[in-house]
N, C-alpha and C positions, 0 to 999 in steps of 0.2 A: 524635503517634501516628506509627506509621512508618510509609511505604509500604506496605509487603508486607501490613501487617495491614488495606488497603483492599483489597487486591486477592479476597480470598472474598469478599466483600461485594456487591462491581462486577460480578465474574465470573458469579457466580450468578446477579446477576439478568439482564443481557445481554452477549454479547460484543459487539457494535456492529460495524460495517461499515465500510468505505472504498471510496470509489469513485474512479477514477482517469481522465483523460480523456487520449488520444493521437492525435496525427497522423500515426501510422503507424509512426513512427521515432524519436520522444522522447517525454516527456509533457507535455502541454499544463496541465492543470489538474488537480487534486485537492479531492476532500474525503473530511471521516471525524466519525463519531461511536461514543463506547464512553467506556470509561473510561481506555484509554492513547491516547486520540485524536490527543491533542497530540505525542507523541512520535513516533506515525505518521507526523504533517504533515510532522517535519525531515525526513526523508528527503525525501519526496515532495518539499517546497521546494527543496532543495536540487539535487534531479536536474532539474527545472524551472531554475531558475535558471542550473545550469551545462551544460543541454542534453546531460545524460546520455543516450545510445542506451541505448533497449529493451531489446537482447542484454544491452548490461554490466549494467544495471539484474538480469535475471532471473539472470545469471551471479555477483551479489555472495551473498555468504556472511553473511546476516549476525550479527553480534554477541549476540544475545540471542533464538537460533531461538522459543522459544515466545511472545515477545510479537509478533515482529515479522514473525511467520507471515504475516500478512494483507495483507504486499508479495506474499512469492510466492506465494498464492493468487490475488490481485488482479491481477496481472502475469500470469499463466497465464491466465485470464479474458480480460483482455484480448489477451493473444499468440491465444488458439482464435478470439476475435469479430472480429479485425482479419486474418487470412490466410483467416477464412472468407468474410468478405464484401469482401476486398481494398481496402477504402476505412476511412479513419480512424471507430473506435468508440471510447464506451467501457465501462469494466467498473464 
């Protein structure tokens, strides 16, 4: 079966979440649940791993805007909670 013909299926019934964790200035940890869950994570892992700053994190463009929405919603989340309370949250 191909992808795409899972994606009404998943969509429908939840989009799922991610939550993202920072120390103000990288991201320290991640999780996510949905059904592109997994694809969410490489990013996440990756900006973890290579100690991607915040800025350039919210500053990428990325590749596939409707799935991969839930970085920069997640990342705004967390930029509002972390300048509001000036000490590391997360979103």
């Amino acid at each position: 079966m191909p992808k795409t013909a899972t994606y009404t299926h998943a969509y429908a019934e939840s989009n799922g979440f991610m939550t993202l964790l920072s120390d103000g200035e990288q991201l320290a940890g991640a999780y996510a649940l949905g059904p592109d869950a997994g694809e969410w994570m490489l990013q996440a892992t990756l900006a973890i791993r290579a100690r991607v700053p915040l800025d350039v994190l919210r500053d990428t463009i990325q590749p596939f805007p409707s799935f991969s929405e839930i970085h920069a919603t997640a990342l705004k989340e967390l930029s509002r909670r972390t300048r509001k309370a000036g000490q590391p949250m997360t979103a």
